[in-house]
C-alpha positions as a Markdown table, in Angstrom:
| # | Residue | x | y | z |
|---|---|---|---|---|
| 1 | Unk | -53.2 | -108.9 | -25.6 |
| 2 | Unk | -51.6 | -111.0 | -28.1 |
| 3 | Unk | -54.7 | -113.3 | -30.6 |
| 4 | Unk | -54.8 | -117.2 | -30.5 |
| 5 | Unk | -56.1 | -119.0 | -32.8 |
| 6 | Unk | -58.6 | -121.8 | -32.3 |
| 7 | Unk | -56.7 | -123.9 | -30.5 |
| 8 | Unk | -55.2 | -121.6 | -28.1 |
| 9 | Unk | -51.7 | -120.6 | -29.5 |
| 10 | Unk | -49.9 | -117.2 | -29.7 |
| 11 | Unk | -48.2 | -117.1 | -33.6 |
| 12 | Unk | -44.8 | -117.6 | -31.7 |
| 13 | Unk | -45.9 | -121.0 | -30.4 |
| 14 | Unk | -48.3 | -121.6 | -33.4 |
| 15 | Unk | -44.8 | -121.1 | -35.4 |
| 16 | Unk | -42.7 | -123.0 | -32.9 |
| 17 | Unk | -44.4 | -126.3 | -33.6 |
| 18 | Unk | -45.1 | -125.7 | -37.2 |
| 19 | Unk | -43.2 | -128.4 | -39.3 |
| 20 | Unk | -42.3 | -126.6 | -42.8 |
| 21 | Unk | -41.5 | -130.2 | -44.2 |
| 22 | Unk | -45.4 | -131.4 | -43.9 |
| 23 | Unk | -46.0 | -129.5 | -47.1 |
| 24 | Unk | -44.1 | -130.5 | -50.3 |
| 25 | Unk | -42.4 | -127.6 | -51.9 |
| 26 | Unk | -41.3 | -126.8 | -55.6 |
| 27 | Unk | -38.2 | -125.4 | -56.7 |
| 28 | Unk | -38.4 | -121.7 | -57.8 |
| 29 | Unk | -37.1 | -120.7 | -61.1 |
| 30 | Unk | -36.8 | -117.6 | -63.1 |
| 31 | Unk | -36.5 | -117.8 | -67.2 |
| 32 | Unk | -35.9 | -114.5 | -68.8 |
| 33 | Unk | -36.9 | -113.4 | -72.8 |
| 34 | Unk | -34.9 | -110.5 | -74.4 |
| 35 | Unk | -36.6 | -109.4 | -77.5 |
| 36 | Unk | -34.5 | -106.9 | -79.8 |
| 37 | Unk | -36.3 | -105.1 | -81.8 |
| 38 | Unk | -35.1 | -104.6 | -85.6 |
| 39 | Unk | -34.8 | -101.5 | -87.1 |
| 40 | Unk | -35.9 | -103.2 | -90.6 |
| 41 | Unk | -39.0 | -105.9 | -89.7 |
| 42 | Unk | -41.3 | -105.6 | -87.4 |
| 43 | Unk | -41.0 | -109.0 | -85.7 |
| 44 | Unk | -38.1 | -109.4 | -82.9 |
| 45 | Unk | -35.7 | -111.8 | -82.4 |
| 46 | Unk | -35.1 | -113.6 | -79.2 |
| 47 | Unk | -32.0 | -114.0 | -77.0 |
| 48 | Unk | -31.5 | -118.2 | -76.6 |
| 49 | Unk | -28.7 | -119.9 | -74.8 |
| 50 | Unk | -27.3 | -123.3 | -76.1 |
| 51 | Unk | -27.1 | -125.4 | -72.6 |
| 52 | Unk | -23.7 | -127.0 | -71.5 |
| 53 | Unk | -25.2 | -129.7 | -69.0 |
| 54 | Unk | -28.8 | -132.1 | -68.7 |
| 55 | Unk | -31.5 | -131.8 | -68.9 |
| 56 | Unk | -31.7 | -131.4 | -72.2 |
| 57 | Unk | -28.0 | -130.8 | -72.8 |
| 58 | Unk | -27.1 | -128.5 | -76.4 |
| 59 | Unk | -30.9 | -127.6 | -77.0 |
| 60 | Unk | -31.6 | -124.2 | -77.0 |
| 61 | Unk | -33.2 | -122.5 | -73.7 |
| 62 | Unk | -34.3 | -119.3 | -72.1 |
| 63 | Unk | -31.4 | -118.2 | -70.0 |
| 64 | Unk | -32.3 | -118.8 | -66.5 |
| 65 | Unk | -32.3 | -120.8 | -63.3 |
| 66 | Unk | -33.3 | -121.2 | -59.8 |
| 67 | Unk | -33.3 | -118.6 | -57.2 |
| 68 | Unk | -30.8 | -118.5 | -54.2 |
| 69 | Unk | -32.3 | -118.9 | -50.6 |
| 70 | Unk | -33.1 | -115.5 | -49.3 |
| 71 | Unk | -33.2 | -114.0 | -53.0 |
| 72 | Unk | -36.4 | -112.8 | -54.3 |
| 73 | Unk | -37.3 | -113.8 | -57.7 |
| 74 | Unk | -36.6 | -110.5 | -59.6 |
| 75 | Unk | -33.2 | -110.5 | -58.2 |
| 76 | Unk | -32.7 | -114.2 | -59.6 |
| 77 | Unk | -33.9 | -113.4 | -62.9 |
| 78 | Unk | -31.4 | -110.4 | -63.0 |
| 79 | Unk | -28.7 | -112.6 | -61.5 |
| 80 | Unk | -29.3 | -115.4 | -63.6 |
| 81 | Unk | -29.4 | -113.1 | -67.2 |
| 82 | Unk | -26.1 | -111.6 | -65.6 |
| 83 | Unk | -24.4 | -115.0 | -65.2 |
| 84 | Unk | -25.6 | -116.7 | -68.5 |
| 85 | Unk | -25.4 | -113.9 | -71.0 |
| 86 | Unk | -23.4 | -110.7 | -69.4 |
| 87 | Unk | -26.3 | -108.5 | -69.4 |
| 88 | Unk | -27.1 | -106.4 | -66.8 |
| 89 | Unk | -29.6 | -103.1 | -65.7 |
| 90 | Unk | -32.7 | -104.7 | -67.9 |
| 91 | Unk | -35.9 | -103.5 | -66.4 |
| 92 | Unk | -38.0 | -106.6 | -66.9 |
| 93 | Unk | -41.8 | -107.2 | -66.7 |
| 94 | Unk | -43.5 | -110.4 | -65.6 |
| 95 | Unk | -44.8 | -112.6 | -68.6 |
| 96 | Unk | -46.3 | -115.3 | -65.9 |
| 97 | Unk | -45.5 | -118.0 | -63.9 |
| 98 | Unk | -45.3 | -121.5 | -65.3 |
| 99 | Unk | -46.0 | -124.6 | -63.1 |
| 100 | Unk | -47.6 | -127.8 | -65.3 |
| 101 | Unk | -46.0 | -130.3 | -63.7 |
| 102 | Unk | -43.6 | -132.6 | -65.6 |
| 103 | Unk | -42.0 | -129.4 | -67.1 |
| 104 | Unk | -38.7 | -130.1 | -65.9 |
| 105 | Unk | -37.4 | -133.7 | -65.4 |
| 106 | Unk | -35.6 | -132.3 | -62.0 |
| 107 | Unk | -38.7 | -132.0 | -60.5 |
| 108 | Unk | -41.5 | -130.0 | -59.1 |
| 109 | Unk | -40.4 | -126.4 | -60.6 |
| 110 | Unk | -42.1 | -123.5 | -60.4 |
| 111 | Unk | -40.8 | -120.6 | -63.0 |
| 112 | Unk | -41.3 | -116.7 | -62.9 |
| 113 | Unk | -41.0 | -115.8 | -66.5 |
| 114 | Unk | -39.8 | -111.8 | -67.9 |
| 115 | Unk | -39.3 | -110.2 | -70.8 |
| 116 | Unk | -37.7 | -106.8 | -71.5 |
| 117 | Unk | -37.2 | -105.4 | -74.8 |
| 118 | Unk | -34.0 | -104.0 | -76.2 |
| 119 | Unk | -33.0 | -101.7 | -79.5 |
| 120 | Unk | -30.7 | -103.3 | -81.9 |
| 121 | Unk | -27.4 | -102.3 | -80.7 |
| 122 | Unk | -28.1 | -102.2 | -76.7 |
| 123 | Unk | -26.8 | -105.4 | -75.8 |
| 124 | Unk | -24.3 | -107.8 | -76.8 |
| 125 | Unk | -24.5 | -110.8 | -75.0 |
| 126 | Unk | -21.7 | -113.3 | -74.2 |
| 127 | Unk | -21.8 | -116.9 | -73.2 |
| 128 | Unk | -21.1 | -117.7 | -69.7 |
| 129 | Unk | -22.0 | -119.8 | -66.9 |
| 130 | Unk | -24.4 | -122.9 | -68.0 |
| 131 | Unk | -24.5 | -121.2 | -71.5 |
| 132 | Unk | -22.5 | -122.9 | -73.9 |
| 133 | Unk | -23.5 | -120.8 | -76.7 |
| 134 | Unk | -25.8 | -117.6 | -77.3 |
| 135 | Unk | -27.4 | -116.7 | -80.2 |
| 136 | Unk | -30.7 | -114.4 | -81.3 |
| 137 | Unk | -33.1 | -116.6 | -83.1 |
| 138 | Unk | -36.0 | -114.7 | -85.1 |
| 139 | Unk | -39.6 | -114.7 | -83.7 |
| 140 | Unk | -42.2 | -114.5 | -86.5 |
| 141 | Unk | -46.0 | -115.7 | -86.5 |
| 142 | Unk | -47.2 | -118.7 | -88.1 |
| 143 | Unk | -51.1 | -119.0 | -88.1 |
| 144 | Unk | -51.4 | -117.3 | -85.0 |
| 145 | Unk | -48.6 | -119.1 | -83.1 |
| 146 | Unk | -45.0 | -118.5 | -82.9 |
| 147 | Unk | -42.1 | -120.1 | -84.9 |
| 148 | Unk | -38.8 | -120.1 | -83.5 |
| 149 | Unk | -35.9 | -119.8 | -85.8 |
| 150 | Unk | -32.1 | -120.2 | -86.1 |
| 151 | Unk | -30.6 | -118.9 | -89.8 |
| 152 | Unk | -34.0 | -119.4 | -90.6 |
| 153 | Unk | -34.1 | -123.2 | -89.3 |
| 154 | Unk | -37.4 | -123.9 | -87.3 |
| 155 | Unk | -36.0 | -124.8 | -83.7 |
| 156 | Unk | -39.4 | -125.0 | -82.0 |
| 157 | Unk | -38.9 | -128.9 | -81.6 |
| 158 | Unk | -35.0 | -128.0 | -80.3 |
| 159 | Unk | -36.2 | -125.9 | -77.5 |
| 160 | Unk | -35.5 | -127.5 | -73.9 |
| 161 | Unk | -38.4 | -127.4 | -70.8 |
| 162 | Unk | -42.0 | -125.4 | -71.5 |
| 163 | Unk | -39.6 | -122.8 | -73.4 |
| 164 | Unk | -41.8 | -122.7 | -76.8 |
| 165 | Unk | -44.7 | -121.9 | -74.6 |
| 166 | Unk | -42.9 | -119.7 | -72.7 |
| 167 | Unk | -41.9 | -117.7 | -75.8 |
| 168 | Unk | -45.4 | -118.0 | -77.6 |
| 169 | Unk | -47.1 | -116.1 | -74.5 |
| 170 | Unk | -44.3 | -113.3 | -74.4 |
| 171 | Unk | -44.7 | -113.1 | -78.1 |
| 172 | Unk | -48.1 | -112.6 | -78.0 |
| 173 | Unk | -47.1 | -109.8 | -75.2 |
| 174 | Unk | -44.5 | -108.2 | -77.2 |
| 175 | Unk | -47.2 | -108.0 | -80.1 |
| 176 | Unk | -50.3 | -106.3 | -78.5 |
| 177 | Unk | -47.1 | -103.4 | -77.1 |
| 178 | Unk | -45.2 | -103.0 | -79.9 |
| 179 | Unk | -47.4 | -103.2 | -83.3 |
């Protein structure tokens, strides 16, 4: 005997007049961190992309984007590192998911954030896709939070979306495992 709810539907007819579009919904985004460990300091440096496009066109971002219908969010985040960068096989861990809202001037976005960790010589990463540039950028502590830096340049300021927090919670991550 098949269960109705409360007023009297099966789940088929319960789901044949559900309306999805009642409920708002966000876009789904992965961001992905790469920290290489050096052989000669024992802070890492970060994988950044310089974006070709808006929002925030030539600042530097974690590579990343939104996620395909059908595609769960690990495969995005392996797709979009693949796409942006030419990296591939990373086993990646979940750092969190980031939701303030205002974080991206598209709109309601919801982003899966993971971080693998990589020896000096494991990757080399190329530009590609909506990556106009890549670069490593060093990761150091400053008073407790991070500090993001190009040639030794502070880019904190230069970073596009949520990406500085982003970083400073992987950071902290990547600290507790690896010191």
């Amino acid at each position: 005997m098949e269960k109705r709810d409360a007023k009297g539907l099966t789940e088929k007819e319960f789901l044949a007049k559900y309306d999805s579009n009642k409920y708002p919904k966000p876009s789904l985004t992965a961001d992905i961190l790469i920290f290489r460990k050096k052989a000669d300091s024992s802070e890492p440096d970060i994988l950044l992309i310089q974006r070709k496009g808006h929002p925030c066109i030539e600042h530097w971002a974690l590579p990343g984007g939104f996620a395909e219908s059908g595609e769960s969010i690990e495969d995005t985040a392996a797709r979009e590192l693949e796409e942006e960068t030419g990296i591939t096989g990373m086993a990646m861990e979940l750092v969190g998911i980031y939701s303030k809202p205002g974080r991206d001037p598209r709109g309601w976005t919801v982003s899966a954030a993971y971080m693998a960790v990589v020896s000096e010589d494991q990757v080399k990463p190329v530009a590609g896709d909506d990556a106009g540039k890549v670069c490593w950028a060093g990761v150091s502590a400053d008073r407790g939070t991070a500090r993001i830096s190009i040639n030794d340049v502070c880019i904190d300021n230069e970073l596009a979306f949520d990406h500085y927090e982003i970083i400073s919670d992987a950071f902290a991550m990547y600290m507790d495992k690896h010191m």
